[in-house]
TORTORKOL-869484 format. One record per atom (N, C-alpha, C): x, y, z; atom name; residue number from 1. Coordinates in nm, 2 decimals, always signed. Atoms other than C-alpha are relative to their C-alpha. Example, Ala and Ser with C-alpha at 12.3 -4.5 7.8 and 13.67 -1.06 7.14 Angstrom:
# TORTORKOL-869484
[atom [+0.09; -0.12; +0.00]; "N"; 1]
[atom [+1.23; -0.45; +0.78]; "CA"; 1]
[atom [+0.09; +0.12; +0.00]; "C"; 1]
[atom [-0.09; -0.11; +0.00]; "N"; 2]
[atom [+1.37; -0.11; +0.71]; "CA"; 2]
[atom [-0.08; +0.11; +0.08]; "C"; 2]
//
This chain:
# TORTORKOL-869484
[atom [+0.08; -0.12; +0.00]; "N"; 1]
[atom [+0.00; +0.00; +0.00]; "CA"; 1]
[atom [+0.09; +0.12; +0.00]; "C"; 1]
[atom [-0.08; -0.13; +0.02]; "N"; 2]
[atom [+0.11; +0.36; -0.11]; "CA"; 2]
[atom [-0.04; +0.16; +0.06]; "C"; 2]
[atom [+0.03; -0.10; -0.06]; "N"; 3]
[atom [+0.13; +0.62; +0.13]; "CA"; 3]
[atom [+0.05; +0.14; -0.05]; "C"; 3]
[atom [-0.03; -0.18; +0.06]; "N"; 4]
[atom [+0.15; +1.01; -0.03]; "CA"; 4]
[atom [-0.02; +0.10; +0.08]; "C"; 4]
[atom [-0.05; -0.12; -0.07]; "N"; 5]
[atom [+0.20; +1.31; +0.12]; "CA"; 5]
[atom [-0.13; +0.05; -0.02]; "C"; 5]
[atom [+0.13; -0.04; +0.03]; "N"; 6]
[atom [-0.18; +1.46; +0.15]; "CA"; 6]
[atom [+0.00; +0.14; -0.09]; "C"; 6]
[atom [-0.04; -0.12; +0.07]; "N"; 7]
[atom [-0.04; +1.80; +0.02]; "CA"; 7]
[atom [+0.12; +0.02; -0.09]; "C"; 7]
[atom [-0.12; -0.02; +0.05]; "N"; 8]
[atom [+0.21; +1.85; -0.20]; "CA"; 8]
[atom [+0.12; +0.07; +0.08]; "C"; 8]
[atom [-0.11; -0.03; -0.04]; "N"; 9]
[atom [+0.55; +1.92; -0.08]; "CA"; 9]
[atom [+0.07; +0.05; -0.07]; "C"; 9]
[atom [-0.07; -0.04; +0.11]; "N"; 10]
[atom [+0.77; +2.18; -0.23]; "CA"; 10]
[atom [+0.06; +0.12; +0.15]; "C"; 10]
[atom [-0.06; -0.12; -0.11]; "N"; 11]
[atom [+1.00; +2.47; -0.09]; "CA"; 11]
[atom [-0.07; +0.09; +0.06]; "C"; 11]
[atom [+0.07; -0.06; -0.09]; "N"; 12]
[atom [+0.88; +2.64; +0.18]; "CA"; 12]
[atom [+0.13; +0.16; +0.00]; "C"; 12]
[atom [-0.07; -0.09; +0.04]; "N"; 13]
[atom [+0.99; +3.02; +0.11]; "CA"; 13]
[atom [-0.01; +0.05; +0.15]; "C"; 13]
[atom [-0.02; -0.05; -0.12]; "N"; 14]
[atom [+0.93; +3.09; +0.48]; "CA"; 14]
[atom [+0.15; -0.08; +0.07]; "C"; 14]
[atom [-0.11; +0.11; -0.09]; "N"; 15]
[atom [+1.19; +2.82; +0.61]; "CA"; 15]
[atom [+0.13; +0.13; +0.06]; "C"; 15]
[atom [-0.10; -0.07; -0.11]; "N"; 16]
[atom [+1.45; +3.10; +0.73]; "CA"; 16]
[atom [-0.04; +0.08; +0.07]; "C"; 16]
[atom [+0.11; -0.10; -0.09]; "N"; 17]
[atom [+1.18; +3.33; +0.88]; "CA"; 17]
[atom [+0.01; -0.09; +0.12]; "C"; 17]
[atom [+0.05; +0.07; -0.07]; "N"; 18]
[atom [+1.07; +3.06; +1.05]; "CA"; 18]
[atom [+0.09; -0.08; +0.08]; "C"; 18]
[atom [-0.08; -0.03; -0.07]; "N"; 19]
[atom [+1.41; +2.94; +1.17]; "CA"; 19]
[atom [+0.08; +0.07; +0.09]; "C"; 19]
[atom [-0.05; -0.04; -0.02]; "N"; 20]
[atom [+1.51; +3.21; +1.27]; "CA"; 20]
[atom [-0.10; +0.05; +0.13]; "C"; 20]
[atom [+0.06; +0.01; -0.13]; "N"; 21]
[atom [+1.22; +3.28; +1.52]; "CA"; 21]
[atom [-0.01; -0.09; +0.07]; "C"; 21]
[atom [+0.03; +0.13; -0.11]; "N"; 22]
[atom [+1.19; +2.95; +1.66]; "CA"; 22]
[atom [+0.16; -0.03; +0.07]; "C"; 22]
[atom [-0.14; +0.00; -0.07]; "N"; 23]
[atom [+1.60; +2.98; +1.75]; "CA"; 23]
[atom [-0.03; +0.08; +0.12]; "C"; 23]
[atom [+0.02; -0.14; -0.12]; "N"; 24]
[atom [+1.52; +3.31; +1.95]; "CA"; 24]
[atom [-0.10; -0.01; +0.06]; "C"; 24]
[atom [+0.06; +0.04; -0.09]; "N"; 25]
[atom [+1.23; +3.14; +2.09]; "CA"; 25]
[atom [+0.04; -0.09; +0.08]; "C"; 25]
[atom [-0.04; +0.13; -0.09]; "N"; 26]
[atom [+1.39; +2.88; +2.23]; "CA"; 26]
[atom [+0.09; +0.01; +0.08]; "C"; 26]
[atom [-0.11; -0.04; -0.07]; "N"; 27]
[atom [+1.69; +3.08; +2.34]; "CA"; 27]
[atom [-0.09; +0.10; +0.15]; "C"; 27]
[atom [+0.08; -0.11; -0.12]; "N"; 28]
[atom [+1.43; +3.34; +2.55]; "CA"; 28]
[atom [-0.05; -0.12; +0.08]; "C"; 28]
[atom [+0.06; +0.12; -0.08]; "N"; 29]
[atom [+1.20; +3.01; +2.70]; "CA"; 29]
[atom [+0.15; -0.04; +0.11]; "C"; 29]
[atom [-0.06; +0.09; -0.06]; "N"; 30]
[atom [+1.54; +2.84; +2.78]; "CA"; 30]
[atom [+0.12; +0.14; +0.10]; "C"; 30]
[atom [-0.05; -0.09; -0.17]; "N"; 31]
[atom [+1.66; +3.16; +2.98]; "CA"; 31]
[atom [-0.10; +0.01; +0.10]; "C"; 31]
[atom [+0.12; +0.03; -0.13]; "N"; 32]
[atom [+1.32; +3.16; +3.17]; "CA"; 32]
[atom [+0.00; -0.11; +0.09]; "C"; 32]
[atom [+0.00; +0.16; -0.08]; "N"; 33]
[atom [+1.38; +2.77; +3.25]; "CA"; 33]
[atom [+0.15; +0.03; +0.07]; "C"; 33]
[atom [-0.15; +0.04; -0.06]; "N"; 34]
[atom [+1.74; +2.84; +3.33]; "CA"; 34]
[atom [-0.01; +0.12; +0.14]; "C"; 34]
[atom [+0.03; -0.08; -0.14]; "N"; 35]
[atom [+1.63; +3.12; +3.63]; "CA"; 35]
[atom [-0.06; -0.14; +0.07]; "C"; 35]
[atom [+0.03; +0.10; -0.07]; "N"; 36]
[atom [+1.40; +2.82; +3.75]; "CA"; 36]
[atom [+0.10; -0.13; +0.06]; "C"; 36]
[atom [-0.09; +0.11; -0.02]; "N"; 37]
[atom [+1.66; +2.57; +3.75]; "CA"; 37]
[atom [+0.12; +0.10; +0.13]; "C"; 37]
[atom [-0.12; -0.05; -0.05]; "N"; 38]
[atom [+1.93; +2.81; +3.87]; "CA"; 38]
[atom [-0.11; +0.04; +0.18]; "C"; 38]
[atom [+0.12; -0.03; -0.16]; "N"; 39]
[atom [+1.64; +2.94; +4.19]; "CA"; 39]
[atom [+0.09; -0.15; +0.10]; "C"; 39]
[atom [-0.02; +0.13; -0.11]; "N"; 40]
[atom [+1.68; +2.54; +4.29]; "CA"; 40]
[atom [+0.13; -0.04; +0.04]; "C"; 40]
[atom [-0.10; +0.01; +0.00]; "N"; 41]
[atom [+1.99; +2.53; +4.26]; "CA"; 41]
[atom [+0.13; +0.07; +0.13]; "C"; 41]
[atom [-0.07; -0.10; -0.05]; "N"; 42]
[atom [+2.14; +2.82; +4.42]; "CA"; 42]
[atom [-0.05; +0.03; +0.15]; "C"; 42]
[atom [+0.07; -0.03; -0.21]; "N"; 43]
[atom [+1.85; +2.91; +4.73]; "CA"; 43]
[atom [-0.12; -0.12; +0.00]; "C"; 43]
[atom [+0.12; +0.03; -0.07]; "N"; 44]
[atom [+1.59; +2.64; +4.76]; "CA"; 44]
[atom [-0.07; -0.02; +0.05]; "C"; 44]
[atom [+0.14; -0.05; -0.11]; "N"; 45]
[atom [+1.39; +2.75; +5.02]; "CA"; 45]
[atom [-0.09; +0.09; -0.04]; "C"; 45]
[atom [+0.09; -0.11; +0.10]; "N"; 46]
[atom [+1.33; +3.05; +4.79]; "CA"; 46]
[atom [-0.16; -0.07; -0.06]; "C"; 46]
[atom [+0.11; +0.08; +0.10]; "N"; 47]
[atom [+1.09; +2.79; +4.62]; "CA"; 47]
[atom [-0.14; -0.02; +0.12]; "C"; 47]
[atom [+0.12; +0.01; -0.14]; "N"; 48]
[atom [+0.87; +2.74; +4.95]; "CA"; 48]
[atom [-0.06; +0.12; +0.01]; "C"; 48]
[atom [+0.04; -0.12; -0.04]; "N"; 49]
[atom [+0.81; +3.12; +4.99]; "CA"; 49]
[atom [-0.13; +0.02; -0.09]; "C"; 49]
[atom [+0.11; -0.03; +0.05]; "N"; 50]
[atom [+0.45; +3.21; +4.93]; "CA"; 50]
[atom [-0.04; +0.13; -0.09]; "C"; 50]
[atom [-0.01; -0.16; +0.04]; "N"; 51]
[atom [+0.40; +3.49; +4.69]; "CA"; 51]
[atom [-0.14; +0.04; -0.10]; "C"; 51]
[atom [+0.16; -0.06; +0.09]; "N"; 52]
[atom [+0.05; +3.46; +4.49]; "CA"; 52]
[atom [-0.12; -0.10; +0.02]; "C"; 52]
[atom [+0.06; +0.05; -0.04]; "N"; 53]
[atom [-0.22; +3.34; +4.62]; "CA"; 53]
[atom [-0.04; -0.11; +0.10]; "C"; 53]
[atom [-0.04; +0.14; -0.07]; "N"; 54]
[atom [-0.12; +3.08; +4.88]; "CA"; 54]
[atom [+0.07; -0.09; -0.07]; "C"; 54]
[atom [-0.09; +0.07; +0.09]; "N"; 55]
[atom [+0.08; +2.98; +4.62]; "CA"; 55]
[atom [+0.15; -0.02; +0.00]; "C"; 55]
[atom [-0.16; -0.01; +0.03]; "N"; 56]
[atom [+0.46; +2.89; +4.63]; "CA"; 56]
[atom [+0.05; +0.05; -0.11]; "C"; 56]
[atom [-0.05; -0.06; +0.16]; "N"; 57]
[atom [+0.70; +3.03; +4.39]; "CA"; 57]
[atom [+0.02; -0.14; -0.08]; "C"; 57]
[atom [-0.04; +0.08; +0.03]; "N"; 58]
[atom [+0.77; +2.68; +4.30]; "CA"; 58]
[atom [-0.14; -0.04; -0.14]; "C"; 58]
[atom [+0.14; +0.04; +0.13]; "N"; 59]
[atom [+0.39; +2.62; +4.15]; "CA"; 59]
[atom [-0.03; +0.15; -0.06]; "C"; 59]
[atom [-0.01; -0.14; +0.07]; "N"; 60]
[atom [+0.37; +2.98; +4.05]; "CA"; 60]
[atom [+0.07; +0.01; -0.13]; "C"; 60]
[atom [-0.07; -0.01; +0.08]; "N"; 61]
[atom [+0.68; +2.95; +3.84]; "CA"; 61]
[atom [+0.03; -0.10; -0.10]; "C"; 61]
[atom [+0.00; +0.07; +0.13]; "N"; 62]
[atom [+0.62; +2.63; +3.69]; "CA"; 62]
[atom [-0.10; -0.02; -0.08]; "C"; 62]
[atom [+0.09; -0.02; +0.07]; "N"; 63]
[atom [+0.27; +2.70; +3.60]; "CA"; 63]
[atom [+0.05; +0.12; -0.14]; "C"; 63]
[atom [+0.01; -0.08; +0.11]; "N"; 64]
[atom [+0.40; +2.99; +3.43]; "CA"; 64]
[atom [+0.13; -0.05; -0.11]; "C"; 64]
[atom [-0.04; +0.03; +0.07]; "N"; 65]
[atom [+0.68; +2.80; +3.27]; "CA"; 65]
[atom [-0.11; -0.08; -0.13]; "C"; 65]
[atom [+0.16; +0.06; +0.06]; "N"; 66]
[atom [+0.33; +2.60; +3.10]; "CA"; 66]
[atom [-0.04; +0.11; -0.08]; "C"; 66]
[atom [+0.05; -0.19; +0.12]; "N"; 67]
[atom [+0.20; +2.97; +2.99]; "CA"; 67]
[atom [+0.08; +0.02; -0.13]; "C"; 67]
[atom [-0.11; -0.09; +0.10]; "N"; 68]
[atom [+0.49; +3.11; +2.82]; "CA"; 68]
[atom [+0.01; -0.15; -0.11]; "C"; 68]
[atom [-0.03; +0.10; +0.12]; "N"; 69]
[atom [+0.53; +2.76; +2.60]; "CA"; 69]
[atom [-0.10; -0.01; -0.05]; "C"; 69]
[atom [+0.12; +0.03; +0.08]; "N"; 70]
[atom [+0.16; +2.77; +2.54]; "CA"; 70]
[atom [+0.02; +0.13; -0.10]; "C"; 70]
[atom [-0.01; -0.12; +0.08]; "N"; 71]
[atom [+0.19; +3.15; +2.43]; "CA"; 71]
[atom [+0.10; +0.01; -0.14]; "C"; 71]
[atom [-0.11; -0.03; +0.14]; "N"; 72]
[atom [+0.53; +3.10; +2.21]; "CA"; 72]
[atom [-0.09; -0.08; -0.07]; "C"; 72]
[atom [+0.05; +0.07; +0.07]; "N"; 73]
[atom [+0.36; +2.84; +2.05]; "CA"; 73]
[atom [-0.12; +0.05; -0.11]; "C"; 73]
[atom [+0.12; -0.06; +0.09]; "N"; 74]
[atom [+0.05; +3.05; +1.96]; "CA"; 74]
[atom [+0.09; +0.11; -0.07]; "C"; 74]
[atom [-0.06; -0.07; +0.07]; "N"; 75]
[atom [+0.26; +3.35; +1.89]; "CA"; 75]
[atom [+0.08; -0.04; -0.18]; "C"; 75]
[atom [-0.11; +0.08; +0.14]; "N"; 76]
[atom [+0.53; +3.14; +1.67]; "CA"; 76]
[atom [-0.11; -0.03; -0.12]; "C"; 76]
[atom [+0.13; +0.02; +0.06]; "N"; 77]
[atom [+0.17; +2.99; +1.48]; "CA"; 77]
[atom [-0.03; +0.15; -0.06]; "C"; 77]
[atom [+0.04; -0.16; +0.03]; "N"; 78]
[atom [+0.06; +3.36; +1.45]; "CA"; 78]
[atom [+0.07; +0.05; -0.12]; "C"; 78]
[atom [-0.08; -0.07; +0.06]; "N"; 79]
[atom [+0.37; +3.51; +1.32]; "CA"; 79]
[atom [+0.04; -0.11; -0.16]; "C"; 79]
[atom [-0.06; +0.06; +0.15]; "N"; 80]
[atom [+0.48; +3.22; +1.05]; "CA"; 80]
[atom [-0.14; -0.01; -0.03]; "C"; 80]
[atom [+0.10; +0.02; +0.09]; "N"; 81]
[atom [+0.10; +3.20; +0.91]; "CA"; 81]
[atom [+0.01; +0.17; -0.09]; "C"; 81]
[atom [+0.00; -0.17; +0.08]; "N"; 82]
[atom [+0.15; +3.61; +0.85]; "CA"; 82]
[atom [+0.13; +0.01; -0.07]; "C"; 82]
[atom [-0.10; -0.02; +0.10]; "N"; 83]
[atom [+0.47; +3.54; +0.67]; "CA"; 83]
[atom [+0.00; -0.11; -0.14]; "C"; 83]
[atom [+0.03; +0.10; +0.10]; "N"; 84]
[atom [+0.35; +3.22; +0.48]; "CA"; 84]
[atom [-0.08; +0.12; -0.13]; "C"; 84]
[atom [+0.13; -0.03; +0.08]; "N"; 85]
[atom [+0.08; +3.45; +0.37]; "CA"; 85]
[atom [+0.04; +0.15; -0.10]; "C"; 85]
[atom [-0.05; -0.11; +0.08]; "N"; 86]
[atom [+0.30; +3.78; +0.27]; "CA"; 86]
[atom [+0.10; -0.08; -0.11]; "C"; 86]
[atom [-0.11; +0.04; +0.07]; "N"; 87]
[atom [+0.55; +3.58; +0.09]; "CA"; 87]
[atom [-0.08; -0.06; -0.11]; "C"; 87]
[atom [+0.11; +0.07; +0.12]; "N"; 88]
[atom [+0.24; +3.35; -0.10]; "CA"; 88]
[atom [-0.07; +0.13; -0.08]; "C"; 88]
[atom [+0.10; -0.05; +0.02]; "N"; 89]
[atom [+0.06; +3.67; -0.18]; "CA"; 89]
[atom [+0.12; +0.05; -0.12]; "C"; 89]
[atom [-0.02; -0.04; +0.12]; "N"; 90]
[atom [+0.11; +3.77; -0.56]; "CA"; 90]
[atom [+0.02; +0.17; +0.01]; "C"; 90]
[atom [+0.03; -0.17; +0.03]; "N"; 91]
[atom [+0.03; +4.13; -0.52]; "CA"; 91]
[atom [+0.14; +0.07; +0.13]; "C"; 91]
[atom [-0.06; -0.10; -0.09]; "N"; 92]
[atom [+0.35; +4.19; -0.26]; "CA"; 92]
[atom [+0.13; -0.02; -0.07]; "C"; 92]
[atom [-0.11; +0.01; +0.09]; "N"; 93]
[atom [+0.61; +4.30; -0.48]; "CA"; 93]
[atom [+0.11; -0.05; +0.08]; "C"; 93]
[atom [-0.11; +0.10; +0.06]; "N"; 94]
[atom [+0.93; +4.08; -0.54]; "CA"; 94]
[atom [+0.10; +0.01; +0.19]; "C"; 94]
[atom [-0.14; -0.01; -0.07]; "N"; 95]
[atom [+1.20; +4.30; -0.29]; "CA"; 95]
[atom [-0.07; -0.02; +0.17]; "C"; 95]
[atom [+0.00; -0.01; -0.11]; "N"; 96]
[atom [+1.00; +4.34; +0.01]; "CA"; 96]
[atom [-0.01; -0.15; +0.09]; "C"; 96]
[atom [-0.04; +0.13; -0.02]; "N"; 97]
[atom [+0.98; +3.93; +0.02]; "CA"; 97]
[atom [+0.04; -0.07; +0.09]; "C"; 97]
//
């Protein structure tokens, strides 16, 4: 049985847009995680201290580690559908590309 690609495959004129935000998203995310790591590392008790709503910093900061990867995710989505779509669109002359 012959499995095909449901879409055609061909060069993707975004592919350096597109790596080049998901590098600098991944470098920003992985300084957010590297405060959390470095917190446990450095003062641990820090992580017990209550600071939002009865909440520790520990569930505080790794809920919002959860956030920020949900938001890049949408963001990143956001931003390469609006460059898929300038680069596909016929009517956007050649240079600004």
């Amino acid at each position: 049985m012959l499995h095909e690609p449901s879409a055609p495959v061909g060069k993707d004129p975004a592919q350096n847009y597109k790596t080049r935000l998901g590098v600098w998203m991944v470098l920003c995310y992985s300084l957010f995680y590297a405060g959390f790591v470095a917190i446990i590392l450095l003062n641990p008790l820090l992580m017990e201290k209550r600071v939002w709503a009865g909440l520790n910093l520990a569930t505080v900061y790794g809920f919002a580690l959860i956030a920020v990867a949900l938001a890049q995710a949408l963001v990143y989505d956001a931003l390469c559908r609006a460059q898929e779509s300038k680069l596909n669109d016929p009517s956007t002359p050649q240079e600004t590309r």
